[in-house]
VOGUVEX-352295 format. One line per 10 residues: their letters; for each residue x, y, z of C-alpha. Coordinates in nm, 2 decimals. Example, Ala and Ser with C-alpha at 12.3 -4.5 7.8 and 13.67 -1.06 7.14 Angstrom:
as) 1.23:-0.45:0.78; 1.37:-0.11:0.71 $
***
This chain:
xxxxxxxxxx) 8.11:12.82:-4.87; 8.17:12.56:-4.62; 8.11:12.15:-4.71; 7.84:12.00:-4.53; 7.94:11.73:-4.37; 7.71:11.42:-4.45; 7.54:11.25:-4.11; 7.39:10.90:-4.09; 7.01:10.92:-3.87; 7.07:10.82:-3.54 $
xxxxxxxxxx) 6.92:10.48:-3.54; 6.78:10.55:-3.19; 6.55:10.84:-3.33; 6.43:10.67:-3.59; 6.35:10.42:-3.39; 6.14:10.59:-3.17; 5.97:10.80:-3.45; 5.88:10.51:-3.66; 5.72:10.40:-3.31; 5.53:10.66:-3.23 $
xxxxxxxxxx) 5.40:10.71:-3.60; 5.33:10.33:-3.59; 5.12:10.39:-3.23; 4.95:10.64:-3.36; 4.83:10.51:-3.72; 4.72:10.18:-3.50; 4.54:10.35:-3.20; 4.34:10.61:-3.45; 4.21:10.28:-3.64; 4.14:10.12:-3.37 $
xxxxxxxxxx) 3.94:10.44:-3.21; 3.71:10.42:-3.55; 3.67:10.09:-3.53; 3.57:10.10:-3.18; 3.33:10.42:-3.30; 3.16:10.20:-3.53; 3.10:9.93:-3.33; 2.92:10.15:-3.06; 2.74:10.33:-3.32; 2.59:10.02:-3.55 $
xxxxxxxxxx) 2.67:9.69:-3.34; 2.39:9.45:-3.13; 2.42:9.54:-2.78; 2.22:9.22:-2.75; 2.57:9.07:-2.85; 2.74:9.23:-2.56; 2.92:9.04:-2.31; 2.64:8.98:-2.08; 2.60:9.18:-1.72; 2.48:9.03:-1.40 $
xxxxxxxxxx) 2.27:9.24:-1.18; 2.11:9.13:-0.82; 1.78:9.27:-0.67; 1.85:9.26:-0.33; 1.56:9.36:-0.10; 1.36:9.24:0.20; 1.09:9.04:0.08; 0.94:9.01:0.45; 0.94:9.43:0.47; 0.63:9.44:0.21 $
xxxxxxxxxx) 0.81:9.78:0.03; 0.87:9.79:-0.35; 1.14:9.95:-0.49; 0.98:10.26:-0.64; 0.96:10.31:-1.02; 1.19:10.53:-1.21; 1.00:10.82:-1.39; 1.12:11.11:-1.63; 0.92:11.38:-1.49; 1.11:11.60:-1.24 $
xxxxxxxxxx) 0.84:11.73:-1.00; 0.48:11.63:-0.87; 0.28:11.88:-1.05; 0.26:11.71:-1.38; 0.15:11.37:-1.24; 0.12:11.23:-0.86; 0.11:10.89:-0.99; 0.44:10.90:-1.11; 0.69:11.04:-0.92; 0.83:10.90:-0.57 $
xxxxxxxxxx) 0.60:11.19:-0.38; 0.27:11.00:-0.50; 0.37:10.65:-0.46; 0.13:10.58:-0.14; -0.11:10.72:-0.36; -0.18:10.46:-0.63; -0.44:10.23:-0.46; -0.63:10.56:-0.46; -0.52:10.69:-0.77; -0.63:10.35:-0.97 $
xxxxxxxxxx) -0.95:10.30:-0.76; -0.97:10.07:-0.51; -0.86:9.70:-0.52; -1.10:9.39:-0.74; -1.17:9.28:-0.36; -1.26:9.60:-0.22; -1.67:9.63:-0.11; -1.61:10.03:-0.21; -1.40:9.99:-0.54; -1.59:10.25:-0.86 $
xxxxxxxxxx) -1.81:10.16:-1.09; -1.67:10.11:-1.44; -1.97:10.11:-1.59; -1.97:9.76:-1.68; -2.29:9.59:-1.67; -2.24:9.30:-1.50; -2.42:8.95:-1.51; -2.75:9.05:-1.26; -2.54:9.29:-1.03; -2.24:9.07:-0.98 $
xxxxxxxxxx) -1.90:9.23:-1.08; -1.71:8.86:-1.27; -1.37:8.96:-1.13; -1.15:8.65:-1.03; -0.94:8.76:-0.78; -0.56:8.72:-0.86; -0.40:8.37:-0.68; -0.04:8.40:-0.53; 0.19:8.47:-0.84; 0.49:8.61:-0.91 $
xxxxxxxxxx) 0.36:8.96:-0.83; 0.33:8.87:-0.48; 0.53:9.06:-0.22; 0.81:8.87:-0.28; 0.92:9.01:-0.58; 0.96:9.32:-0.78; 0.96:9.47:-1.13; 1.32:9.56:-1.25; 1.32:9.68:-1.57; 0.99:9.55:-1.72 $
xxxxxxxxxx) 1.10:9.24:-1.58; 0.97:9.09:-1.26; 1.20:8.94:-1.07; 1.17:8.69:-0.75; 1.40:8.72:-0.41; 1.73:8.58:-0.42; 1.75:8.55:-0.81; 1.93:8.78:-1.03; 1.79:9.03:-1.29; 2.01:8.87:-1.58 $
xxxxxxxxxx) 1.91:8.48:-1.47; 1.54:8.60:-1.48; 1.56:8.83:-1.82; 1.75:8.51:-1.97; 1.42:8.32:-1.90; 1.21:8.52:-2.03; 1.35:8.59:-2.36; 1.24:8.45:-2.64; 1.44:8.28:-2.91; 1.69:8.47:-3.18 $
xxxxxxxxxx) 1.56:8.52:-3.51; 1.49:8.41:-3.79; 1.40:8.06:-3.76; 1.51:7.88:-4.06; 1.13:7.65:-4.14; 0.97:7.98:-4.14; 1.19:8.20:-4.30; 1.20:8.20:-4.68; 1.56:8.34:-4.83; 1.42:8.62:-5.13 $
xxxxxxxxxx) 1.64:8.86:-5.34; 1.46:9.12:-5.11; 1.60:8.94:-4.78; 1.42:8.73:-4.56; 1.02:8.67:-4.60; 0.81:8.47:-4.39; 0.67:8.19:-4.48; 0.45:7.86:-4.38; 0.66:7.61:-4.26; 0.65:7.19:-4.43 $
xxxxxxxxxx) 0.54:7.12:-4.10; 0.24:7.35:-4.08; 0.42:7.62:-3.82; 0.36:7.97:-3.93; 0.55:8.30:-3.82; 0.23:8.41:-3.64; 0.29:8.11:-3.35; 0.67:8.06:-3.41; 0.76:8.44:-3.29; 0.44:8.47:-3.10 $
xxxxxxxxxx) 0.52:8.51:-2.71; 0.39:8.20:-2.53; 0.14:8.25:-2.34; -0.11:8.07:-2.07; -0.44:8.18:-1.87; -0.53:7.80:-1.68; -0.76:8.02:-1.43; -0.93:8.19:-1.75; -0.90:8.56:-1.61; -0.98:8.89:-1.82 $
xxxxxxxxxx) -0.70:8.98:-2.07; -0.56:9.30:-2.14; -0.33:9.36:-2.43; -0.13:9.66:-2.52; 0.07:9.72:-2.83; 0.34:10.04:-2.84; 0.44:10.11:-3.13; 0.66:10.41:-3.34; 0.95:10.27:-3.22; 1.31:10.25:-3.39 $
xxxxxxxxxx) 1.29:10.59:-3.46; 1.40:10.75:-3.12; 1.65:10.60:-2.96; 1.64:10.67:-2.61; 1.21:10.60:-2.62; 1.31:10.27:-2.78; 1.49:10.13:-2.54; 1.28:10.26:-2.27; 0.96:10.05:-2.43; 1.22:9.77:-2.48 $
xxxxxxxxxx) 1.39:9.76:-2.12; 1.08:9.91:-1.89; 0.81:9.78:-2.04; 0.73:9.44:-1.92; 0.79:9.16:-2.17; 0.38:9.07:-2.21; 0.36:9.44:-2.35; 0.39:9.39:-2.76; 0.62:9.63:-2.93; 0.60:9.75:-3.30 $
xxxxxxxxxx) 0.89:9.88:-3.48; 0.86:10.12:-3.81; 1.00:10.00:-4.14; 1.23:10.29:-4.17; 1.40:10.24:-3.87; 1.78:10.21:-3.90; 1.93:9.89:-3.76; 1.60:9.77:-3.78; 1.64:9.39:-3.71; 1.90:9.49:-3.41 $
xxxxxxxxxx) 1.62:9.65:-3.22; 1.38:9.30:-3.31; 1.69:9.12:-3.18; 1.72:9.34:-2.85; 1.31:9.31:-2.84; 1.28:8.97:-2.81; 1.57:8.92:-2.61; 1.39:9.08:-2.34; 1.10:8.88:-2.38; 0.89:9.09:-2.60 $
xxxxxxxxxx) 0.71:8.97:-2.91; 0.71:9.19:-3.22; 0.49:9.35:-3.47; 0.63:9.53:-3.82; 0.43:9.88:-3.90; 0.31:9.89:-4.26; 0.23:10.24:-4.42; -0.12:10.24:-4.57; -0.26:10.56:-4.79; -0.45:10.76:-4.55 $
xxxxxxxxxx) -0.70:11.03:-4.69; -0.47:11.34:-4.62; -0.07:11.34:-4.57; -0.03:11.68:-4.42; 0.29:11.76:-4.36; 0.43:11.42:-4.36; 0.64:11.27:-4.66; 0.47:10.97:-4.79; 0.65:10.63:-4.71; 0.83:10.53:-5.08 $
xxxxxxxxxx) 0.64:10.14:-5.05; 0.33:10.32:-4.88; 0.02:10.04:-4.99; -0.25:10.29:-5.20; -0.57:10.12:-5.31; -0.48:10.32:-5.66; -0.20:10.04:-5.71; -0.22:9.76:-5.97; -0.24:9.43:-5.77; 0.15:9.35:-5.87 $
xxxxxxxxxx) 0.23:9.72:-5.68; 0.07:9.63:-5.37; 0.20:9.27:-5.36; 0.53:9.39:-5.45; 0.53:9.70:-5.20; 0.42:9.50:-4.93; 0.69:9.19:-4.95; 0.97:9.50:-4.99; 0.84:9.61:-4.68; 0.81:9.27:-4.46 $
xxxxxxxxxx) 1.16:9.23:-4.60; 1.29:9.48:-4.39; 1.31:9.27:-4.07; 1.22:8.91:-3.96; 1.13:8.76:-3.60; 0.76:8.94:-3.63; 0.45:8.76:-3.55; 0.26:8.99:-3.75; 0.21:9.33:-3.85; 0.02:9.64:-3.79 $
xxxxxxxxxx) -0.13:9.94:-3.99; 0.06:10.26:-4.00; -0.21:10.53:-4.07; -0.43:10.40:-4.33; -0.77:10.55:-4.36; -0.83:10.56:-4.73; -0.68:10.21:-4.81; -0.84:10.01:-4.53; -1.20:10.13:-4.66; -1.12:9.99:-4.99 $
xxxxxxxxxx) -1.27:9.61:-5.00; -1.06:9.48:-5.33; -0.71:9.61:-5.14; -0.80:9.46:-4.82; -0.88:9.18:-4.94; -0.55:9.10:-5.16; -0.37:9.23:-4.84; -0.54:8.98:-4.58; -0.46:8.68:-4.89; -0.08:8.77:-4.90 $
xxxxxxxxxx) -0.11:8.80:-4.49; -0.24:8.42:-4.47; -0.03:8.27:-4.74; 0.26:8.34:-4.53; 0.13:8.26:-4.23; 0.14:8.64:-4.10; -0.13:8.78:-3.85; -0.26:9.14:-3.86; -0.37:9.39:-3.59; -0.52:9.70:-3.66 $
xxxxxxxxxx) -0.44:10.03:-3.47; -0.84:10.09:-3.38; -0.79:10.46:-3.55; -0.98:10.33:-3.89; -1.37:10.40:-3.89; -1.54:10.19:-4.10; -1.27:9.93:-4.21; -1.30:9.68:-4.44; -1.01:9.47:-4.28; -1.26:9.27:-4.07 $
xxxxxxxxxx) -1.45:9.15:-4.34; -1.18:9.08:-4.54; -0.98:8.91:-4.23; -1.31:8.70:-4.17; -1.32:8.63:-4.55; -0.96:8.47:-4.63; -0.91:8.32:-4.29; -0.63:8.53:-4.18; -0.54:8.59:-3.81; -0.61:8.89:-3.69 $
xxxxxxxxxx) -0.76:9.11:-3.41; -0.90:9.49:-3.40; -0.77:9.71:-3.13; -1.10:9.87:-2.90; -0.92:10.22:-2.91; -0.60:10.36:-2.91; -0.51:10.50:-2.53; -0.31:10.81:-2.63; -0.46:10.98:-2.88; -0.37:11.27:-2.71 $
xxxxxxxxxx) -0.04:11.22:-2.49; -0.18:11.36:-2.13; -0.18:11.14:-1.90; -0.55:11.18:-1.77; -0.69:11.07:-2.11; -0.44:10.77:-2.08; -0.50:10.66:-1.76; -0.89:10.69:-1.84; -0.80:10.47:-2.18; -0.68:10.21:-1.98 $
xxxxxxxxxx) -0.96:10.20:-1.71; -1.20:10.14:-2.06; -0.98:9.84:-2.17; -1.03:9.70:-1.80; -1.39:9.75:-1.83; -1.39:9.57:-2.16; -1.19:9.30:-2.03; -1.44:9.23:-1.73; -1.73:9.24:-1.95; -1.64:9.06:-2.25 $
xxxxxxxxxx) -1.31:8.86:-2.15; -1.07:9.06:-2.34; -0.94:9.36:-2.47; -0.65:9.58:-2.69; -0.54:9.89:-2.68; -0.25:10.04:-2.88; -0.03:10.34:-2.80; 0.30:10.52:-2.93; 0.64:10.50:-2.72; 0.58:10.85:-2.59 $
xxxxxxxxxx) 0.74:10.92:-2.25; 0.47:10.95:-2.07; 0.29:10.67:-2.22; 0.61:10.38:-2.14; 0.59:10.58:-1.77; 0.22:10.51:-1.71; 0.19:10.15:-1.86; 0.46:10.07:-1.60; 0.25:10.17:-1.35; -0.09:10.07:-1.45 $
xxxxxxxxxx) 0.09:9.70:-1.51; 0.23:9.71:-1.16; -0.14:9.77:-1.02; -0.31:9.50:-1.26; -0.25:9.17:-1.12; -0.44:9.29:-0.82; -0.75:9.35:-0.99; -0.79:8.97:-1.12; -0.71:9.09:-1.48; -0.45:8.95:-1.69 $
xxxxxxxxxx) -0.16:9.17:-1.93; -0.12:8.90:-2.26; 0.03:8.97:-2.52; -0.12:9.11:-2.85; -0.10:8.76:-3.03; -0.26:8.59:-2.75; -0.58:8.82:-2.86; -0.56:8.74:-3.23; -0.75:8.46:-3.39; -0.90:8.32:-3.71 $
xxxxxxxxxx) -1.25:8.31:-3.54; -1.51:8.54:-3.68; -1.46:8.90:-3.53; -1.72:9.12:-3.47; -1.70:9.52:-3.45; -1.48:9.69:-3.21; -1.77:9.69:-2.96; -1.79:9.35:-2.99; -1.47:9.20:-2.93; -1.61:8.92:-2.76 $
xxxxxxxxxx) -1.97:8.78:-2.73; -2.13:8.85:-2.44; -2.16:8.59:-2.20; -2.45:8.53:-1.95; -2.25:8.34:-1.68; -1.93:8.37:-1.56; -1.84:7.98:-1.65; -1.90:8.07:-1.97; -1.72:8.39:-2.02; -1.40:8.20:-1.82 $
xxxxxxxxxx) -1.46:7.92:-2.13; -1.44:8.20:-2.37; -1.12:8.28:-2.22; -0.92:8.04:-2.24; -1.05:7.92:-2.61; -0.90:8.29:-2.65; -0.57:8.20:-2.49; -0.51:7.92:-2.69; -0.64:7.98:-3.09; -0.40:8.01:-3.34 $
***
């Protein structure tokens, strides 16, 4: 047998092995790291992005509105094809001798519709985005001014062993004004207010509602959403104010898995108390929250009532989806003091857009006859694709889109089908307007 004859490694090989191994170890961590940033990090935390809106303000044309749906048949009023159509589509304009008849029945035969003064909706500008933005500025300046401010804000935020609560601030400032979206109505128009909630579930509907919708539009996020309090943070920083969804026992589950902290009217007092600060824990920079399902517990006085007290000792409002007959939330609401407001109807019931569209023709006619209105919806496609249309069209019709908080008050509030008092002049009714616009 021949001796082996003992070599010393090249040093330049192992040179270059140890390199590549080294290269390849640090570019795989960096990869997952990179992976997990995409996957979990704020995007409102990104470097920001400028974007221009360049057009010809003098030429009277509007960039036409994106829209999901492929062809004309589904919708005319939605794709490119249709877009000469809308005047006719929506009914004429507030000014217009021939416009429909909404059914409203106006003070002796006069229609109380203020027609809209020269705004920001004038020809001069366009919607990019849910956010409408004027010639010669940029999209980002504009979104920047709109936002509103990062939560949570420490005077109303009380530190728990569940997370952050809300809470009344030394001061006096509660959560319901603090993350409220400001809001203003000096010529005391009709209000509309539209709240869309389901969201944080679906990504892709989620940050439609939070980029296309405009920022008046209220959004409400589900308590099971992951990265909950990201999507709040991207929310607001697009100008949008915030409502949390809180599961309440309805008669009949179906197929649907109970929520673990739903609120049942069976609970001790402790268990709904308990249940319901685990589930306003989940997230903070809300103005309020909203019921998610709920028929058997909001007919139940005693639970209402303990719910509307823990509401108002945090300084919380309340706004109910309009899908509850007979709820005892308004009495109880009226009882303890609490902020709060009941949506007219839900506009998408069922998601076709005739029924929509017909929903939000009612919440004008509400808001002509008794100074306001609210309607909710989910963050279906085709309900993100038809606000941004109807919202385009309202201006023009002398009614005003507010936000949901802008609607809620500590005022005595009457049934669903009377939202407002009716008024028997149209000073009055203007009055009742803007004492609207600024309770709370």
């Amino acid at each position: 047998m021949s001796d082996r004859v003992a070599r010393e490694p090249s040093p330049f090989r192992s040179g270059v092995v140890h390199t590549m191994l080294s290269l390849t170890v640090f570019s795989g961590l960096a990869a997952i790291g990179a992976t997990g940033i995409h996957l979990t990090g704020d995007r409102s935390e990104a470097s920001p992005a400028r974007q221009i809106a360049l057009f010809a303000p003098d030429e009277g044309v509007r960039p036409r509105l994106k829209t999901r749906f492929a062809s004309t048949d589904v919708n005319p009023r939605l794709s490119p094809a249709g877009a000469d159509t809308l005047d006719a589509a929506y009914g004429a304009r507030a000014d217009d001798p021939a416009a429909p008849n909404l059914g409203v029945d106006y003070n002796e035969g006069t229609a109380r519709v203020v027609n809209a003064s020269a705004s920001v909706a004038d020809a001069d500008s366009v919607r990019i985005n849910g956010v409408q933005v004027s010639a010669g500025n940029s999209w980002q300046e504009t979104k920047d001014i709109t936002s509103l401010s990062r939560a949570p804000v420490t005077a109303v935020t009380d530190r728990t062993s569940l997370g952050y609560l809300p809470k009344i601030a030394d001061d006096g400032r509660t959560p319901a004004g603090v993350y409220a979206r400001p809001f203003a109505n000096p010529e005391g128009r009709p209000t509309v207010s539209i709240v869309v909630s389901g969201l944080g579930i679906n990504y892709t509907h989620t940050k439609s509602a939070i980029e296309e919708l405009p920022p008046e539009i209220t959004l409400s996020f589900a308590p099971t959403a992951r990265n909950i309090q990201s999507w709040v943070n991207q929310a607001r920083a697009a100008g949008h104010e915030v409502l949390l969804e809180v599961p309440m026992a309805p008669y009949e589950y179906g197929r649907e898995r109970p929520h673990s902290h739903v609120l049942d009217a069976d609970l001790s007092e402790d268990q709904i108390t308990s249940r319901l600060d685990y589930l306003m824990s989940r997230a903070t920079g809300y103005f309020g929250v909203i019921n998610y399902q709920g028929g058997k517990f909001a007919t139940d006085a005693n639970a209402t009532s303990l719910v509307a007290s823990a509401l108002k000792s945090r300084g919380v409002a309340m706004v109910e989806d309009g899908t509850i007959n007979r709820s005892a939330f308004v009495k109880a609401a009226e009882q303890g003091g609490l902020r709060f407001r009941q949506a007219n109807t839900p506009i998408d019931a069922r998601p076709d857009g005739e029924v929509i569209e017909t929903k939000l023709l009612e919440l004008e006619a509400l808001a002509l006859e008794n100074g306001a209105s609210l309607g909710t919806g989910f963050a279906y496609p085709i309900t993100i694709d038809i606000l941004k249309v109807w919202a385009e069209r309202l201006d023009e019709k002398g009614i005003v889109l507010a936000p949901a908080s802008a609607a809620t008050r500590t005022a005595r509030i009457d049934p669903v089908a009377e939202i407002e008092p009716k008024v028997e002049k149209a000073e009055a009714g203007q009055a009742g307007s803007k004492a609207l616009n600024t309770a709370g």
